[in-house]
LUMLORO-305058 format. One record per residue (C-alpha): x, y, z; residue in one letter; residue number from 0. Coordinates in steps of 0.2 Angstrom, whole numbers, plus 5000, padded with zeros to 4 digits. Layout:
BEGIN
R     X     Y     Z  aa    i
R     X     Y     Z   A  NUM
...
This chain:
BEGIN
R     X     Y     Z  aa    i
R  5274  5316  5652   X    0
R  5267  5331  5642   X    1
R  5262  5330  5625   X    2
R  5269  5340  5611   X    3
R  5260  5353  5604   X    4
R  5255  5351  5587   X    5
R  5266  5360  5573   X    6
R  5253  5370  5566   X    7
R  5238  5378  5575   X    8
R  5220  5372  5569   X    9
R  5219  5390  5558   X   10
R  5234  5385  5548   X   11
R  5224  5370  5541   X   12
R  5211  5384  5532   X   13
R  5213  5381  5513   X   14
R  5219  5400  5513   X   15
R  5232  5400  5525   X   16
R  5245  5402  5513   X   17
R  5238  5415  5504   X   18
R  5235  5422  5524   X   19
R  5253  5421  5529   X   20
R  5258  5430  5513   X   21
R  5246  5444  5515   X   22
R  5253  5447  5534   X   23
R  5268  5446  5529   X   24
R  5268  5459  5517   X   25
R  5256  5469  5528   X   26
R  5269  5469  5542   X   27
R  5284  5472  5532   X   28
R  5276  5484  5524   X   29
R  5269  5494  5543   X   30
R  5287  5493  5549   X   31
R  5298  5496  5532   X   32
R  5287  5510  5526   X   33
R  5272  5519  5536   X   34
R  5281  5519  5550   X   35
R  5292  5530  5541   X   36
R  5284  5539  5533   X   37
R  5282  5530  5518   X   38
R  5269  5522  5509   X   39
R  5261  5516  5494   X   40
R  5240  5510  5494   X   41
R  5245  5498  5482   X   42
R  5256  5488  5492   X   43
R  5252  5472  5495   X   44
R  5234  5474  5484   X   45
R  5238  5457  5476   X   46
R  5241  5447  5491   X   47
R  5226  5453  5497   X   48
R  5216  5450  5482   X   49
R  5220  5435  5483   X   50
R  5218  5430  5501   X   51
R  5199  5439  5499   X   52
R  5195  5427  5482   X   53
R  5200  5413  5491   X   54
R  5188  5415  5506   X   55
R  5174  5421  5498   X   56
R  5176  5403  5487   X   57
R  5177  5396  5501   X   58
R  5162  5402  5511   X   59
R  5152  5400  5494   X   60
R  5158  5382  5494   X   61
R  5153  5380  5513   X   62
R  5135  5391  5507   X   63
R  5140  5405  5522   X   64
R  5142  5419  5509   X   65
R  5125  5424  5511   X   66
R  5128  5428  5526   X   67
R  5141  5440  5523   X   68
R  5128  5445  5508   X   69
R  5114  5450  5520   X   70
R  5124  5459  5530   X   71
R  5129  5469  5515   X   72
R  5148  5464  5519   X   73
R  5149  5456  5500   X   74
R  5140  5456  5486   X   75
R  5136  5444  5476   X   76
R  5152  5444  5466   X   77
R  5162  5442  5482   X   78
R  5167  5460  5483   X   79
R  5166  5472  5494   X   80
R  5152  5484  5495   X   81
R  5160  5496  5506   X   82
């Protein structure tokens, strides 16, 4: 007999998925309800992913990988981006 698959898939327990799943989902509302036609605002969706990003670099500093992402000049040292 074959097992059942578990519900959720292993990325879903990440301390950010929530705050992943809500970024995505506006993302893709926001590719099919808008810039696919035509119209679009650089503000959608900022906050969610203001979010999202807060929540993994704390969670890298917590794990001590930021530095890596430091080094690489990926993040500074306050967690944003340097690009």
């Amino acid at each position: 007999m074959r097992e059942k698959k578990a519900s959720k898939s292993l990325s879903s327990t990440s301390p950010c998925a929530t705050l992943r799943d809500a970024y995505h989902n506006c993302f893709n509302r926001w590719y099919a309800e808008k810039f696919m036609k035509g119209h679009w605002d650089k503000q959608e969706c900022v906050s969610e992913w203001q979010k999202y990003r807060a929540c993994l670099s704390q969670h890298l500093e917590d794990k001590h990988l930021i530095r890596f992402l430091q080094a690489e000049g990926i993040v500074q040292d306050s967690g944003v981006t340097s690009q």
